[in-house]
TIBALO-903923 format. One record per residue (C-alpha): x, y, z. Coordinates in nm, 3 decimals. Example, Ala and Ser with C-alpha at 12.3 -4.5 7.8 and 13.67 -1.06 7.14 Angstrom:
! residues 2
((1.230, -0.450, 0.780)),
((1.367, -0.106, 0.714)),
! end
This chain:
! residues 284
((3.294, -8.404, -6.281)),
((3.030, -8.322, -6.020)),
((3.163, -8.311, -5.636)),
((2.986, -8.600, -5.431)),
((2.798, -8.405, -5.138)),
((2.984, -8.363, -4.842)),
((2.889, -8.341, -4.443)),
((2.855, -7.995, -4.335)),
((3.033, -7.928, -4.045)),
((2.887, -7.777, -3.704)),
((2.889, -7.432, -3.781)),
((2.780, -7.453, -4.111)),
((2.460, -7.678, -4.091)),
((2.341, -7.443, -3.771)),
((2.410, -7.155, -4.017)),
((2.170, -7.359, -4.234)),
((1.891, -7.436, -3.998)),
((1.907, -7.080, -3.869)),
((1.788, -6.940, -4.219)),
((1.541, -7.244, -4.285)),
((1.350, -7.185, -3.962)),
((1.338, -6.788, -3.951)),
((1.191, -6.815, -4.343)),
((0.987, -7.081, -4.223)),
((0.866, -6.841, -3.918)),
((0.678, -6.609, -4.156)),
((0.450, -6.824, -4.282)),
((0.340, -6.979, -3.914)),
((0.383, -6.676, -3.687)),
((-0.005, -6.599, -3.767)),
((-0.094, -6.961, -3.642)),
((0.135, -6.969, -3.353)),
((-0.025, -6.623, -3.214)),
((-0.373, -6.761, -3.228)),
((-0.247, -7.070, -3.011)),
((-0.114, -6.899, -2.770)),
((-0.336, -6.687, -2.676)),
((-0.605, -6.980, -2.666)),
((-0.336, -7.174, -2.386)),
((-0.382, -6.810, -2.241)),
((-0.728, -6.693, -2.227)),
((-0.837, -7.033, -2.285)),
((-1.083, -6.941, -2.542)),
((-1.198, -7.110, -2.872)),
((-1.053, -7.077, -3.223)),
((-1.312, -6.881, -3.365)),
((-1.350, -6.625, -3.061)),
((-0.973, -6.586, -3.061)),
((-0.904, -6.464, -3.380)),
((-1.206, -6.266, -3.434)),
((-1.070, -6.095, -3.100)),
((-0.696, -6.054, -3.226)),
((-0.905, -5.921, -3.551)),
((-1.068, -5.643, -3.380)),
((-0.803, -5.537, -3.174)),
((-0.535, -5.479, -3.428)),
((-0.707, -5.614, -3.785)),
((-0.431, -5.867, -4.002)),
((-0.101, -5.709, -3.957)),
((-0.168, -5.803, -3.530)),
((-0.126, -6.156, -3.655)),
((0.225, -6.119, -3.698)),
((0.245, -5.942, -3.340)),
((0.641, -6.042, -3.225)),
((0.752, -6.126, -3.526)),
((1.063, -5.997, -3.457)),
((1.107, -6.192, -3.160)),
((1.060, -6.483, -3.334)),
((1.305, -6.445, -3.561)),
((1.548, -6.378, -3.307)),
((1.394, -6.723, -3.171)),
((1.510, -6.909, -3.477)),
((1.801, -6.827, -3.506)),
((1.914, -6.876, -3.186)),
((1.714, -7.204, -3.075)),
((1.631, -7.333, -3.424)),
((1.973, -7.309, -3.543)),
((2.111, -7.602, -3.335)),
((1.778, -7.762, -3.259)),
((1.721, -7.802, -3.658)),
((2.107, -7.709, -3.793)),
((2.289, -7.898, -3.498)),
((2.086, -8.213, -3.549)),
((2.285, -8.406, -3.850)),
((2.623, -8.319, -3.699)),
((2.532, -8.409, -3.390)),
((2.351, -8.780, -3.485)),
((2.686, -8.819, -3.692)),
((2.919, -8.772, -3.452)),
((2.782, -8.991, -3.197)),
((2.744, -9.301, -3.479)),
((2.328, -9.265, -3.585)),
((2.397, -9.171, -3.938)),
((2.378, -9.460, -4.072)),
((2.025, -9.608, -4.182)),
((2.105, -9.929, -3.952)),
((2.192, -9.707, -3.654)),
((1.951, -9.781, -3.310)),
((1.640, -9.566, -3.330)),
((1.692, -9.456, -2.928)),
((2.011, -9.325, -3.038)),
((1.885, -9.030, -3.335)),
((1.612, -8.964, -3.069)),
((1.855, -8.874, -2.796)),
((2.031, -8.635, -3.096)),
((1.725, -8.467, -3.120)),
((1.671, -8.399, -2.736)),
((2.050, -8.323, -2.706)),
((2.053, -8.065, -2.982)),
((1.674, -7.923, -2.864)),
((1.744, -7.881, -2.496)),
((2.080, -7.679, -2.523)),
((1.875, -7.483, -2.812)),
((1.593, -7.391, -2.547)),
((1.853, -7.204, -2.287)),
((2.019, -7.021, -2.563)),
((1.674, -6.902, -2.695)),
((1.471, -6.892, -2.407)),
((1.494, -6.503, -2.377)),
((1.309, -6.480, -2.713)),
((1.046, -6.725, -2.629)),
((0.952, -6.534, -2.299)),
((0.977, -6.225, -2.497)),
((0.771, -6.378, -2.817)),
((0.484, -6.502, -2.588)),
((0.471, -6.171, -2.403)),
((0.437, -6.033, -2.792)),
((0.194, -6.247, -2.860)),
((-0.055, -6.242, -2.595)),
((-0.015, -5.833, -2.516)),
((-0.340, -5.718, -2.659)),
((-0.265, -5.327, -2.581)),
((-0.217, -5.151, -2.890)),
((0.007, -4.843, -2.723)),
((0.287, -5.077, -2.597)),
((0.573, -5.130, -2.806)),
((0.814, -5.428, -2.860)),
((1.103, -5.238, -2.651)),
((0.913, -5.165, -2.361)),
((0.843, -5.537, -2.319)),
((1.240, -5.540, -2.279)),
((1.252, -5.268, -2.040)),
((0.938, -5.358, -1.790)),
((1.075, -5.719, -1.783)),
((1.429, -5.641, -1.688)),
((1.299, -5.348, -1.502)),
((1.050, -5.601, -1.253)),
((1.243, -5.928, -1.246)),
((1.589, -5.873, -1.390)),
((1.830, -6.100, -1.604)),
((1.605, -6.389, -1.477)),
((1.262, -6.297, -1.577)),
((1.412, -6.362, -1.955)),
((1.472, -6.725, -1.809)),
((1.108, -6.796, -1.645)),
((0.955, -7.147, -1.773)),
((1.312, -7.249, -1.860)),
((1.283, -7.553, -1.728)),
((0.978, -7.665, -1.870)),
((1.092, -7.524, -2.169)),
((1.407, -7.751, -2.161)),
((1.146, -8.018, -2.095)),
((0.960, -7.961, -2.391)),
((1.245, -7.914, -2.647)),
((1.360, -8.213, -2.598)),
((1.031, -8.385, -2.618)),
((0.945, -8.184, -2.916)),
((1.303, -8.221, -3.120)),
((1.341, -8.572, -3.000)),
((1.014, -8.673, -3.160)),
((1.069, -8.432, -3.490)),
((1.433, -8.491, -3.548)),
((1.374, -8.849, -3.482)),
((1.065, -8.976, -3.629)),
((1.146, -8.739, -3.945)),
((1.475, -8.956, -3.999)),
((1.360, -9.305, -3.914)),
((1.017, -9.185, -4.113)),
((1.255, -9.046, -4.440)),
((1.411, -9.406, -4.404)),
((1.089, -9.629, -4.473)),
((0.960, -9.388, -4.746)),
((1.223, -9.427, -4.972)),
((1.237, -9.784, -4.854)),
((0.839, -9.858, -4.936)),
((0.841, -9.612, -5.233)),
((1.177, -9.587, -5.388)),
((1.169, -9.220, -5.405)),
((1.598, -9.079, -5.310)),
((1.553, -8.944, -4.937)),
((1.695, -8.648, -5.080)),
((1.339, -8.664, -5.313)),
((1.126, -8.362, -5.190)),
((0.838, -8.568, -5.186)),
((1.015, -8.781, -4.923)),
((1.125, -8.514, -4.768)),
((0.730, -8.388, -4.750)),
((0.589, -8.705, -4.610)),
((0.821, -8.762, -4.332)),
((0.810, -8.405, -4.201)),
((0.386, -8.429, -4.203)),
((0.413, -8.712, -3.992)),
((0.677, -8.609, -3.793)),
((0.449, -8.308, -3.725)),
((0.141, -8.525, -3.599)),
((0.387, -8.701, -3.393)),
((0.549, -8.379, -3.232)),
((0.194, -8.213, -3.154)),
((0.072, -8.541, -2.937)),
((0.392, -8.530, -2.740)),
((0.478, -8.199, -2.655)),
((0.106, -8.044, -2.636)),
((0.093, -8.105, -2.270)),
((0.470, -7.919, -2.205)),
((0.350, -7.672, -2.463)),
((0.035, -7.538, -2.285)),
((0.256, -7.490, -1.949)),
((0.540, -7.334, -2.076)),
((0.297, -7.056, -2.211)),
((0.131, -7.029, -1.896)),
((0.463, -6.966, -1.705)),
((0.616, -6.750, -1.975)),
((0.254, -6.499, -1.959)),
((0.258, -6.439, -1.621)),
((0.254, -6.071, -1.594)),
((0.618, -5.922, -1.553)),
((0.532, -5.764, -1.188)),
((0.387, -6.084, -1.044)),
((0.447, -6.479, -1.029)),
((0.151, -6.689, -1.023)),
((0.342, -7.042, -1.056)),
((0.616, -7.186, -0.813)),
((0.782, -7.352, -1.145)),
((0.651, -7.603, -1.397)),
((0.521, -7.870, -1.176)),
((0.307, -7.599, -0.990)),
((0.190, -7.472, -1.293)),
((0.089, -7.832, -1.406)),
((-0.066, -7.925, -1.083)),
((-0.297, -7.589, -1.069)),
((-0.381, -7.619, -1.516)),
((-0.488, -7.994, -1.465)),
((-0.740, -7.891, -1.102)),
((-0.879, -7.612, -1.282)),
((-0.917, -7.801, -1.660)),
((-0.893, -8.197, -1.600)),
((-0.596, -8.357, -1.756)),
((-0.741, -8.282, -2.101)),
((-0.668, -7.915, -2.070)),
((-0.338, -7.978, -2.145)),
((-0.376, -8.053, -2.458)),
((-0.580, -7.743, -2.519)),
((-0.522, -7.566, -2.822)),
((-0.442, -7.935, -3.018)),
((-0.565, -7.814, -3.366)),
((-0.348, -7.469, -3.391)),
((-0.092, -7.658, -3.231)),
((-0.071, -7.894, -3.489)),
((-0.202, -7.654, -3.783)),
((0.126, -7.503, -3.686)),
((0.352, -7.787, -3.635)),
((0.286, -7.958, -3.937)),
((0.346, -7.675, -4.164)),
((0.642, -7.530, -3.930)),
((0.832, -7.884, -3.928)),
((0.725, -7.915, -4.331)),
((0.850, -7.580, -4.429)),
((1.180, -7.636, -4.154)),
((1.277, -7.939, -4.300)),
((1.218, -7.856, -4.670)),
((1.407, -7.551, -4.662)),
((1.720, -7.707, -4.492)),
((1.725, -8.007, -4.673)),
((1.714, -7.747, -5.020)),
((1.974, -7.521, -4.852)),
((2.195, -7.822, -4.799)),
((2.107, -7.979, -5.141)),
((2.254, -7.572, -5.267)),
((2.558, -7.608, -5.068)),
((2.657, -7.915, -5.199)),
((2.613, -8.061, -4.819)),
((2.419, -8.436, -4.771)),
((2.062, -8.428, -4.609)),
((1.959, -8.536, -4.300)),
! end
């Protein structure tokens, strides 16, 4: 007799999402890096990576890797792991629960994520957009704690709080509700991969058109050079983006944003759901 799955608890499903999202990291680093430094420099696709190409050749494409590893497994491990336990416990597991109510599990979960990993996400975009071939990953460390202290690690946090919760809110949430009228409309099990693939691709259109905007100023606050400040906080930043860009220029960088949000959330959600399916645990 085969063991009906069972709920993971906390600690376990976080355990979970941690490995999901740093495997899931090494296939999107490349695409993340090439986004970034467009919000940046505020250059085009095909200028940016022929730059990051010259400068370091392939291998400079996975520039901070290891900083984003330590990203997903701090941040991604309750943002993505935290989600399902979360939802449950506050009564949205069920496929009748209110919509408003697995969103709100998804900004819970993504916001608390986002001050436990923000260190690595300052760190990361430092990674990313350093195009000096002589400084090494430590001495990122160093020159930040050495110019600003504990709280350089923490710059952008609030926008970065901000756009967790935007971005898990709409991921988390329109992946379940999405997973729910799939296997409604098409009979496939939501524990079906091909469910599974559908409702992350649309959750990862969804995710791009929300958090673009909080995305492009979080990378401007987290780049600003580690001896100088050029924003008074998020709203400063926002203020001085849209007077030098127009509104539109926050959603600069759409297409890698999405050509790695799509995959990311794809290859996230996959892997958990097949981790959880290995454990014996019930999907999201």
């Amino acid at each position: 007799l085969t063991c009906p799955p069972r709920k993971p608890n906390l600690l376990e499903s976080m355990a979970c999402g941690g490995v999901a999202a740093a495997f899931a990291v090494n296939f999107t680093h490349p695409i993340e890096l090439v986004k970034t430094r467009m919000q940046a420099s505020g250059g085009g696709i095909g200028p940016t990576v022929a730059g990051v190409m010259k400068n370091g050749g392939v291998p400079a494409f996975w520039k901070g890797l290891p900083f984003g590893w330590g990203r997903e497994l701090s941040y991604t491990s309750v943002k993505l792991g935290a989600y399902a336990p979360v939802r449950n416990a506050i009564g949205a597991g069920g496929a009748d629960a209110p919509i408003y109510l697995k969103f709100f599990a998804g900004a819970l979960t993504g916001g608390v994520g986002s001050i436990i990993g923000n260190p690595f996400d300052v760190l990361k975009t430092l990674a990313q957009t350093n195009t000096d071939k002589g400084a090494s990953l430590g001495s990122l460390v160093t020159n930040l704690h050495k110019d600003q202290g504990i709280a350089g690690f923490y710059r952008g946090v609030e926008v970065n709080i901000i756009r967790a919760c935007i971005l898990n809110a709409t991921k988390m949430g329109v992946y379940d509700v999405t997973k729910g009228y799939v296997s409604d409309t098409t009979g496939w099990s939501r524990k079906d991969v091909r469910c599974s693939f559908a409702s992350a691709f649309v959750a990862g259109f969804f995710m791009t058109v929300t958090v673009a905007p909080a995305d492009m100023l979080r990378t401007k606050l987290m780049n600003q050079p580690t001896d100088a400040k050029l924003y008074d906080g998020f709203v400063d930043c926002a203020k001085k983006t849209v007077q030098e860009g127009g509104v539109l220029s926050l959603w600069r960088g759409f297409v890698p944003i999405w050509a790695r949000f799509a995959p990311q959330a794809t290859l996230q959600l996959l892997t958990i759901e097949v981790i959880y399916n290995q454990l014996g645990f019930k999907g999201i």
